[in-house]
mmCIF file of the C-alpha atoms, coordinates in Angstrom:
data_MODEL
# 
_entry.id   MODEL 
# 
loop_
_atom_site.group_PDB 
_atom_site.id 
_atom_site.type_symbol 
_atom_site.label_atom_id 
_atom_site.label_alt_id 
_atom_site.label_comp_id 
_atom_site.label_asym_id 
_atom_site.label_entity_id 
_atom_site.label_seq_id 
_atom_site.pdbx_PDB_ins_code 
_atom_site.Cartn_x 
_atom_site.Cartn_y 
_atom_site.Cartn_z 
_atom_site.occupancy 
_atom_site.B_iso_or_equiv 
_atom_site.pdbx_formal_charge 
_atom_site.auth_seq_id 
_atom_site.auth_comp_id 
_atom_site.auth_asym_id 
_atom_site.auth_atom_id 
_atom_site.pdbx_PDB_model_num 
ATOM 1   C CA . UNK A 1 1   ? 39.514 2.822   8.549  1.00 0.00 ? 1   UNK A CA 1 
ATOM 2   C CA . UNK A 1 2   ? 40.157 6.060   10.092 1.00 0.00 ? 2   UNK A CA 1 
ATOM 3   C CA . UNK A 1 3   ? 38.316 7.744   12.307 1.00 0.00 ? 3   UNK A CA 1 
ATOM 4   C CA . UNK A 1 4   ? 37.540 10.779  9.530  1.00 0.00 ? 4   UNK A CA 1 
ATOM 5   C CA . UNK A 1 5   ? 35.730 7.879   7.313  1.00 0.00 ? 5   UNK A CA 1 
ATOM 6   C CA . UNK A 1 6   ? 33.477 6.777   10.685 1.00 0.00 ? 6   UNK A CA 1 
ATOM 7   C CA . UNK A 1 7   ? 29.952 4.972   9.659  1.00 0.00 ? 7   UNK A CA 1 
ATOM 8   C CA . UNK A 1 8   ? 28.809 7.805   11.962 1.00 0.00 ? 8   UNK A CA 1 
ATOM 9   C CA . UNK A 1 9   ? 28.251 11.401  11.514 1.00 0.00 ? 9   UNK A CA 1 
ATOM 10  C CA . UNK A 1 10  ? 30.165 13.209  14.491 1.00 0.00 ? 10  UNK A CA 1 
ATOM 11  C CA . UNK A 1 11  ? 31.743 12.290  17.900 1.00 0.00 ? 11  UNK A CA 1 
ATOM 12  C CA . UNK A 1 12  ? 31.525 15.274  19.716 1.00 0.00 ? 12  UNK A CA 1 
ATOM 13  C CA . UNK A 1 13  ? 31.846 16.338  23.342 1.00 0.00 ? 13  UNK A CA 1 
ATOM 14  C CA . UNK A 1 14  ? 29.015 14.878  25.137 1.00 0.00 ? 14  UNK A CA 1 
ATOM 15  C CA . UNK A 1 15  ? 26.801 17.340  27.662 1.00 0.00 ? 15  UNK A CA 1 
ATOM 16  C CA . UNK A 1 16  ? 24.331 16.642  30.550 1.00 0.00 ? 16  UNK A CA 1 
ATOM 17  C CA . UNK A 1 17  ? 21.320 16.184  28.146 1.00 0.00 ? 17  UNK A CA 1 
ATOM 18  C CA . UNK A 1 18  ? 23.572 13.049  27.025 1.00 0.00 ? 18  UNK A CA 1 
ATOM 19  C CA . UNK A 1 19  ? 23.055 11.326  30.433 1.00 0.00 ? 19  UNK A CA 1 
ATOM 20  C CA . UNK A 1 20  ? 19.869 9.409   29.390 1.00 0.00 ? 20  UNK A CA 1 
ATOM 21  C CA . UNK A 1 21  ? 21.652 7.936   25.914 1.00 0.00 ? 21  UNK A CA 1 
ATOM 22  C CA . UNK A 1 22  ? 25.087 7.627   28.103 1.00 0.00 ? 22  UNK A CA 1 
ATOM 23  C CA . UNK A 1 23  ? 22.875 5.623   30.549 1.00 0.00 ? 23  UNK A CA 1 
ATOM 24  C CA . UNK A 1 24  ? 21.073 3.291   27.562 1.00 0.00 ? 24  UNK A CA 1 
ATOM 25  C CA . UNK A 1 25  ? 24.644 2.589   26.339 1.00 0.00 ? 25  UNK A CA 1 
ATOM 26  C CA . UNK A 1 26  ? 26.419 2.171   29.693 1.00 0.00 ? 26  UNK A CA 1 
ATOM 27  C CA . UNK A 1 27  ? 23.684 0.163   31.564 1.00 0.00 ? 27  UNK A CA 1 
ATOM 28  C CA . UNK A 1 28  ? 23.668 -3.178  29.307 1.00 0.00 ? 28  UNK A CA 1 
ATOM 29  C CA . UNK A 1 29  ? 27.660 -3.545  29.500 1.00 0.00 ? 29  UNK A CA 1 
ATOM 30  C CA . UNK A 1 30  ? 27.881 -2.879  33.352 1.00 0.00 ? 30  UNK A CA 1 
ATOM 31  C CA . UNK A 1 31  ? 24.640 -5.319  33.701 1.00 0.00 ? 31  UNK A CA 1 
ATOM 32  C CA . UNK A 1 32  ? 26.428 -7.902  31.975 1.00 0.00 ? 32  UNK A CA 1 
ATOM 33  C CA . UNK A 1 33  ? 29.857 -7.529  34.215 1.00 0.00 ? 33  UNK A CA 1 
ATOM 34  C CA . UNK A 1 34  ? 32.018 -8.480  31.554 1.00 0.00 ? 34  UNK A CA 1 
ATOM 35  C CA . UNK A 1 35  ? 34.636 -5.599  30.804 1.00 0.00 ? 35  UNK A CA 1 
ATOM 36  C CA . UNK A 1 36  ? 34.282 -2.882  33.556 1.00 0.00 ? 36  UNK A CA 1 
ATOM 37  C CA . UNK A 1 37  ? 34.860 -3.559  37.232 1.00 0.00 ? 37  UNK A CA 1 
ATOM 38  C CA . UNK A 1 38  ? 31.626 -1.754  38.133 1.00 0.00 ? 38  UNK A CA 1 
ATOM 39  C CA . UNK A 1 39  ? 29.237 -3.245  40.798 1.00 0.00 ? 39  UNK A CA 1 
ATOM 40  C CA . UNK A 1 40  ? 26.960 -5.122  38.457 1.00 0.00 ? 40  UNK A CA 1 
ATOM 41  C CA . UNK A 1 41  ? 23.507 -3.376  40.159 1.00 0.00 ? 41  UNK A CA 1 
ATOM 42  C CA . UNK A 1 42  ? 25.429 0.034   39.591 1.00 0.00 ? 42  UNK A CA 1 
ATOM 43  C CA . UNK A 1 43  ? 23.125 2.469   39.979 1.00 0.00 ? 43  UNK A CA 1 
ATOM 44  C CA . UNK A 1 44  ? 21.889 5.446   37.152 1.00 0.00 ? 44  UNK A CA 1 
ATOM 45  C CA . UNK A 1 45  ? 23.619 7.871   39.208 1.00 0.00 ? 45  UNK A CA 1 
ATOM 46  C CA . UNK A 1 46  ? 26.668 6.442   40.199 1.00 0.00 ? 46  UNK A CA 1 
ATOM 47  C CA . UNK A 1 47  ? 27.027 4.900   36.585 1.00 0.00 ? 47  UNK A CA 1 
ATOM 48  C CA . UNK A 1 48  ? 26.946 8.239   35.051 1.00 0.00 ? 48  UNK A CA 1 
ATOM 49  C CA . UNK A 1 49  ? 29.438 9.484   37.987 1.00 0.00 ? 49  UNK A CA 1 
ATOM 50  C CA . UNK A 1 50  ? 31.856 6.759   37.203 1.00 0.00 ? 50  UNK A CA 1 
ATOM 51  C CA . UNK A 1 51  ? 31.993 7.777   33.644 1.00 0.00 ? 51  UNK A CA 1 
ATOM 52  C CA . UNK A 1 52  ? 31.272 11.671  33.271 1.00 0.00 ? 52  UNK A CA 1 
ATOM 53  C CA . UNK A 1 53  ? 32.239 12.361  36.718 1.00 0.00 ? 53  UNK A CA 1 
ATOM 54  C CA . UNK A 1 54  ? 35.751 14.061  37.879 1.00 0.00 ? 54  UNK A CA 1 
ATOM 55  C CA . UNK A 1 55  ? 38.220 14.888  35.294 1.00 0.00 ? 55  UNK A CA 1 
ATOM 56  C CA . UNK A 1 56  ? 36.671 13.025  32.596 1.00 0.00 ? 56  UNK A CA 1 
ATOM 57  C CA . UNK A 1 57  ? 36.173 14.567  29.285 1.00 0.00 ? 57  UNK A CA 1 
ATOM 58  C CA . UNK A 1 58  ? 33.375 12.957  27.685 1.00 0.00 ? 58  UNK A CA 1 
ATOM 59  C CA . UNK A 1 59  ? 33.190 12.338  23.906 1.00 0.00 ? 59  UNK A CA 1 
ATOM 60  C CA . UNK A 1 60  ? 29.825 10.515  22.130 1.00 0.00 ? 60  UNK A CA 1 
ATOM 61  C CA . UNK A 1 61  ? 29.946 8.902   18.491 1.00 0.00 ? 61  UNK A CA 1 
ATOM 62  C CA . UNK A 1 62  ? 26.068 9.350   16.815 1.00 0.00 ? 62  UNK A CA 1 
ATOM 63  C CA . UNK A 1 63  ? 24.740 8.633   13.850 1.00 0.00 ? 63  UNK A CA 1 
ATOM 64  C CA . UNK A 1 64  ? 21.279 9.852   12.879 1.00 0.00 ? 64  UNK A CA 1 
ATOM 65  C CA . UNK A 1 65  ? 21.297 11.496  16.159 1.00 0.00 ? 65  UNK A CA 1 
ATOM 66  C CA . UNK A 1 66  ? 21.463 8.332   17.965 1.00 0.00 ? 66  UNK A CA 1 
ATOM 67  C CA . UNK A 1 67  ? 24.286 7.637   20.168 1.00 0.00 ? 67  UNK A CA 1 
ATOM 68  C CA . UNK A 1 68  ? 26.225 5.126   18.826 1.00 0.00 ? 68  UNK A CA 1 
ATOM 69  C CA . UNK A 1 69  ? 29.591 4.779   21.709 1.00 0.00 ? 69  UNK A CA 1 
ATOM 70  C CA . UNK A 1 70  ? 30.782 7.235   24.082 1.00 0.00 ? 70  UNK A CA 1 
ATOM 71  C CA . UNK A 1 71  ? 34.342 7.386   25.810 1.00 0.00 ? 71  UNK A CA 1 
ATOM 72  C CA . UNK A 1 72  ? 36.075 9.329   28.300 1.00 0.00 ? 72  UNK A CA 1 
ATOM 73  C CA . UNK A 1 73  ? 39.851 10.664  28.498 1.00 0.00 ? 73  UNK A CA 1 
ATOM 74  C CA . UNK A 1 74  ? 41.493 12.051  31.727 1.00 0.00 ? 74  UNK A CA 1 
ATOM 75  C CA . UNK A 1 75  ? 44.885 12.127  33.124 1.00 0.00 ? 75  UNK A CA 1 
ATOM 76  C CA . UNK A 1 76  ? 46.116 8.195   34.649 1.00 0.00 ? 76  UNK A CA 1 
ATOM 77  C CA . UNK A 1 77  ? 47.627 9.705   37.288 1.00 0.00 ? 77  UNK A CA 1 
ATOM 78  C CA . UNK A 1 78  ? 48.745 13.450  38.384 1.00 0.00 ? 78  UNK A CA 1 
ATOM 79  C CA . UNK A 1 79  ? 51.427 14.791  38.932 1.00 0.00 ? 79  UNK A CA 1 
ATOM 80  C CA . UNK A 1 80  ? 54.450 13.343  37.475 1.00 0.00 ? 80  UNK A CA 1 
ATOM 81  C CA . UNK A 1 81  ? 52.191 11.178  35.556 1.00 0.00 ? 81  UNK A CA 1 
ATOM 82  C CA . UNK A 1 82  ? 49.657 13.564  34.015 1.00 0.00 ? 82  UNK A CA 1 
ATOM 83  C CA . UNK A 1 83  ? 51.483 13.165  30.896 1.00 0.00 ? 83  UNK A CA 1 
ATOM 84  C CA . UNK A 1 84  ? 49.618 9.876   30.583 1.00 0.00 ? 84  UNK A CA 1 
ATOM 85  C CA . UNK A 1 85  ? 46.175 9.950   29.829 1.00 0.00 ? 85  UNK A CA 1 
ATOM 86  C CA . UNK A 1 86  ? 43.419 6.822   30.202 1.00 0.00 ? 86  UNK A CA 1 
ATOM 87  C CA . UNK A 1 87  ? 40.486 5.851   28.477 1.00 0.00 ? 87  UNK A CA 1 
ATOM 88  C CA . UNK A 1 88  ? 37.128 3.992   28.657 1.00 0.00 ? 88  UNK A CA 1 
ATOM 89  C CA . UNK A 1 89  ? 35.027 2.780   25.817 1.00 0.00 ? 89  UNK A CA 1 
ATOM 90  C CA . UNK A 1 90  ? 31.591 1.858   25.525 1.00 0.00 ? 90  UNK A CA 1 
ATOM 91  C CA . UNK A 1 91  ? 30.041 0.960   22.481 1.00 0.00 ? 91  UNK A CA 1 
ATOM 92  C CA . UNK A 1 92  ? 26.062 0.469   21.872 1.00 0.00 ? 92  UNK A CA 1 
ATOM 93  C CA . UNK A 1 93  ? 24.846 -3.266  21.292 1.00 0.00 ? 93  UNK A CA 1 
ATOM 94  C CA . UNK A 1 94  ? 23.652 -2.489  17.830 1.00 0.00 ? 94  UNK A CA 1 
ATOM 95  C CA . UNK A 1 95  ? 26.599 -0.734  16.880 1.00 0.00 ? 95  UNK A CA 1 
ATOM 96  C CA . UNK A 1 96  ? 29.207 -3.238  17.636 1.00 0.00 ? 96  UNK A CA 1 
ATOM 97  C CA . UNK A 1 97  ? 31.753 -4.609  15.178 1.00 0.00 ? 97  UNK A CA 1 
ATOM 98  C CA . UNK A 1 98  ? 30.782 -1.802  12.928 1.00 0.00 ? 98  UNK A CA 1 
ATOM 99  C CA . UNK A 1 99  ? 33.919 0.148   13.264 1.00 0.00 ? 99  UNK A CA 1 
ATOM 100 C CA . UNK A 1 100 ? 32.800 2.462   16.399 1.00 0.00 ? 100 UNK A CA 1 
ATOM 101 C CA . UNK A 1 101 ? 35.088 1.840   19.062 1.00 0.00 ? 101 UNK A CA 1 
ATOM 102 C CA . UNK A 1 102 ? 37.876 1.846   16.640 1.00 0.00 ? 102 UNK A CA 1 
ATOM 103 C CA . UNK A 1 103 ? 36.800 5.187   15.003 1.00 0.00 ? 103 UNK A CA 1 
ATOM 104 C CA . UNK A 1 104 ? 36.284 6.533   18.542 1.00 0.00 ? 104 UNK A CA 1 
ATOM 105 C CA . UNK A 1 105 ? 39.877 5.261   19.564 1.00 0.00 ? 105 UNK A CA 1 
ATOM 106 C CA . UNK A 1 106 ? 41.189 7.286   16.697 1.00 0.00 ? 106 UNK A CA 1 
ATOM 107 C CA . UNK A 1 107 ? 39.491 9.847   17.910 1.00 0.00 ? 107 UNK A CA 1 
ATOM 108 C CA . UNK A 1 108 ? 41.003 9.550   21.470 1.00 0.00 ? 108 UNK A CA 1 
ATOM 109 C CA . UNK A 1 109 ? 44.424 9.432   20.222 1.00 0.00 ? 109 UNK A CA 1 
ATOM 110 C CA . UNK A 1 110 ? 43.878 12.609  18.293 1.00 0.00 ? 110 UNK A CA 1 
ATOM 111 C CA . UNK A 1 111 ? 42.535 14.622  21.040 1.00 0.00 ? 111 UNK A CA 1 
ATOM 112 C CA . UNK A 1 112 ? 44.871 13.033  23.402 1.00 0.00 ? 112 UNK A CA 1 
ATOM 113 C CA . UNK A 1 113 ? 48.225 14.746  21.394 1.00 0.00 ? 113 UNK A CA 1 
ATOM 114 C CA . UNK A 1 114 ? 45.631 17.762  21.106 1.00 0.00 ? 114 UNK A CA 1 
ATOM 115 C CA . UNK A 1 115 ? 45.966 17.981  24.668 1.00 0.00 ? 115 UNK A CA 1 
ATOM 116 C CA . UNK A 1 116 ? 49.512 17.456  25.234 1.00 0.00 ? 116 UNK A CA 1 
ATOM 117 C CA . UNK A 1 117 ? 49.141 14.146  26.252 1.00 0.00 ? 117 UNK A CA 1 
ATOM 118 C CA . UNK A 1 118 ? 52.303 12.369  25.212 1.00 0.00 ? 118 UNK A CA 1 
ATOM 119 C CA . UNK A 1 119 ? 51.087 8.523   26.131 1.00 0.00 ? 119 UNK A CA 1 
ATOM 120 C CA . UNK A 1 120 ? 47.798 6.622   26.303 1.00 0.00 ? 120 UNK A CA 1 
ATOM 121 C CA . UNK A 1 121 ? 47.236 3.411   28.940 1.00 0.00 ? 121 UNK A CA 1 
ATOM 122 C CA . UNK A 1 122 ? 44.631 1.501   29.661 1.00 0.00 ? 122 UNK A CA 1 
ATOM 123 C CA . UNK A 1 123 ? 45.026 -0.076  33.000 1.00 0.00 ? 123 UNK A CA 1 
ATOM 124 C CA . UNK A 1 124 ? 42.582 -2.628  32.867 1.00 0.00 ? 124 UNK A CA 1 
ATOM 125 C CA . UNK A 1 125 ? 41.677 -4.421  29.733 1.00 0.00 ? 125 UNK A CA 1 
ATOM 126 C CA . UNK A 1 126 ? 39.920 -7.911  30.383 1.00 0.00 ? 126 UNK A CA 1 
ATOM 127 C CA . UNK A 1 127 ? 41.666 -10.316 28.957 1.00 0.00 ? 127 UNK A CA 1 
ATOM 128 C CA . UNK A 1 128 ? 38.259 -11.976 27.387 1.00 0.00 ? 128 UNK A CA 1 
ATOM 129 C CA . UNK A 1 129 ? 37.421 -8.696  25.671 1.00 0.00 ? 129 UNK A CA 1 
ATOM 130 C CA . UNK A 1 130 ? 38.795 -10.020 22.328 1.00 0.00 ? 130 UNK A CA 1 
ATOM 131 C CA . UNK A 1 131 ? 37.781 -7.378  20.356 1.00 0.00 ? 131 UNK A CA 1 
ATOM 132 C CA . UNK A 1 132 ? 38.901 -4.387  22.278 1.00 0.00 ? 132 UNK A CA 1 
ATOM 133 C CA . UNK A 1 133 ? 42.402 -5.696  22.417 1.00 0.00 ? 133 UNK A CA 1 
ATOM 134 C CA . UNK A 1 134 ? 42.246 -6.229  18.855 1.00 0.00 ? 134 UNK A CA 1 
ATOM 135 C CA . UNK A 1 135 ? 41.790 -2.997  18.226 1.00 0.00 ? 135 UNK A CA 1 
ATOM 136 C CA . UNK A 1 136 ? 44.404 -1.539  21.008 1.00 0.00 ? 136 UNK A CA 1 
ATOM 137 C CA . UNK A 1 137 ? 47.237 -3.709  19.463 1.00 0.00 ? 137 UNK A CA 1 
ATOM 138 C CA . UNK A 1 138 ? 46.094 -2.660  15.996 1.00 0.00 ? 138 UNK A CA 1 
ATOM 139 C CA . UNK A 1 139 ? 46.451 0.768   16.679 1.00 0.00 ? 139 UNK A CA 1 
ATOM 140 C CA . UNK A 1 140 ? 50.166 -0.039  18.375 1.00 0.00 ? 140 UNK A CA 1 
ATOM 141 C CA . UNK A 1 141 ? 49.163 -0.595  22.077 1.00 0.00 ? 141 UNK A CA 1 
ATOM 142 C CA . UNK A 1 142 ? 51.304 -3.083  23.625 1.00 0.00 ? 142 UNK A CA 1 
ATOM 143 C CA . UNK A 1 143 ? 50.574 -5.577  26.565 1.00 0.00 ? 143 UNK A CA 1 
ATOM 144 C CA . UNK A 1 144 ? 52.815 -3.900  29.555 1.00 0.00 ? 144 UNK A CA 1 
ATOM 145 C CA . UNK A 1 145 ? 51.493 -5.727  32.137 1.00 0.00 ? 145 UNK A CA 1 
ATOM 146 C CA . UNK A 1 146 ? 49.581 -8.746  33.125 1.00 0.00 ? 146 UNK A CA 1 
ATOM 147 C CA . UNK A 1 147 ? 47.309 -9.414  36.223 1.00 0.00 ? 147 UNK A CA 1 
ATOM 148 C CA . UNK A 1 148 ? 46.587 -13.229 36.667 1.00 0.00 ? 148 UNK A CA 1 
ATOM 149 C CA . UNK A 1 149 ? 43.350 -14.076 37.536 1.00 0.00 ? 149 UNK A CA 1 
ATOM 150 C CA . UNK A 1 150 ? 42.509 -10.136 38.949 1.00 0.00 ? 150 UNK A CA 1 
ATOM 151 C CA . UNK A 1 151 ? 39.061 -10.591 37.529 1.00 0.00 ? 151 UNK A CA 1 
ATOM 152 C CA . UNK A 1 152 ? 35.924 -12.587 37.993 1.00 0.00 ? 152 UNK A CA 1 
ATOM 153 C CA . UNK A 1 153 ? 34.252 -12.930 35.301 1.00 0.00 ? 153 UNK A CA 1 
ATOM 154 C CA . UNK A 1 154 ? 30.499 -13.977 35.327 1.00 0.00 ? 154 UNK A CA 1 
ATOM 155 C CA . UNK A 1 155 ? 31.457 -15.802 32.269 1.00 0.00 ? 155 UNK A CA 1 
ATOM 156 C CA . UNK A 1 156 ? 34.607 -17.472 32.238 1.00 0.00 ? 156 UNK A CA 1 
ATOM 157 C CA . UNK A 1 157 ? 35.545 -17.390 36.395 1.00 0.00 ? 157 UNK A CA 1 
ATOM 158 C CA . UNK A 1 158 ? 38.796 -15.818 37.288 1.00 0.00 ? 158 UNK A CA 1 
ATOM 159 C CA . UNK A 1 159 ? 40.353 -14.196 34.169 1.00 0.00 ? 159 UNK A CA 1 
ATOM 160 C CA . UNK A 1 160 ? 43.841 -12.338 33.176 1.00 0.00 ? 160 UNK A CA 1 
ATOM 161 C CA . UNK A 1 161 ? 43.876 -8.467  32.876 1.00 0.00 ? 161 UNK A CA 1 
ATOM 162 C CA . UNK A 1 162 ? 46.087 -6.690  30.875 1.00 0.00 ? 162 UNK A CA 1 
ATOM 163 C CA . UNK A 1 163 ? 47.791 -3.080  31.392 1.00 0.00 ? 163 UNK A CA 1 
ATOM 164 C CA . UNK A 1 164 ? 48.125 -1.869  27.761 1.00 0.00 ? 164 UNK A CA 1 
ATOM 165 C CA . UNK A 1 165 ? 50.553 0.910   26.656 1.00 0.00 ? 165 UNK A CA 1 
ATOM 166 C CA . UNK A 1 166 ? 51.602 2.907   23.708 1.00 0.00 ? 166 UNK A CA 1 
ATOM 167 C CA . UNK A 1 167 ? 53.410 6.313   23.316 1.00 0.00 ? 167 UNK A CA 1 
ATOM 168 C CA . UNK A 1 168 ? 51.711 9.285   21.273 1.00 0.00 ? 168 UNK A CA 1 
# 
């Protein structure tokens, strides 16, 4: 599906009235501890720093008005290696497995080349987060990189990450 036939209505730049539906999306996932290595009593504030803060550009997916995912794009490194930008997804509870985080990585791609990006990484993908790396190898992401053990999972104890790479 591409990210033009979405079962949303827009992703669009997100602005600082978005903190509150940021927050109700980015709260559950960081509670949980599963996929982001975020303090798991993060607070509000330093939640919405981690995500919207520095030189994030900050994109939400709604439907009806209602925020369905959000994700943020910035340079993985400077320099020499602002040519490579990284990403962070979120997608809402209700919204999952309905095409959203794969309509949003579309959309990341595209604005990524938009931008003169000319590669996309993800440096950290936990290697229990099925689903996400589903959807960055079916969009041509390739595992680069493997970290035994480098996170502790509530879950599942000491689990694989993976550093995940594909050109633009």
């Amino acid at each position: 599906m591409s990210w033009l036939q979405a079962p949303f209505s827009v992703i669009r730049p997100a602005h600082d009235a978005d903190d509150d539906a940021i927050w109700a999306i980015l709260e559950p996932v960081f509670r949980e501890g599963e996929t982001y290595c975020v303090a798991r009593d993060i607070s509000r504030d330093a939640a919405l720093e981690y995500w919207t803060g520095g030189s994030h550009e900050v994109f939400l997916a709604e439907k009806n008005g209602i925020c369905q995912g959000s994700y943020f794009i910035c340079p993985n490194q400077e320099g020499g290696g602002s040519h490579v930008c990284n990403c962070g997804f979120v997608t809402a509870a209700a919204a999952r497995g309905k095409g959203v985080a794969r309509a949003m990585l579309g959309h990341a791609m595209t604005t990524a080349r938009n931008s003169g990006y000319r590669a996309m990484q993800f440096n950290f993908v936990v290697s229990t987060n099925t689903r996400a790396i589903a959807i960055w190898q079916g969009q041509g992401f390739a595992t680069v990189g493997r970290l035994a053990g480098a996170f502790n999972s509530p879950r599942h104890g000491f689990v694989d990450a993976f550093i995940m790479y594909r050109t633009l």
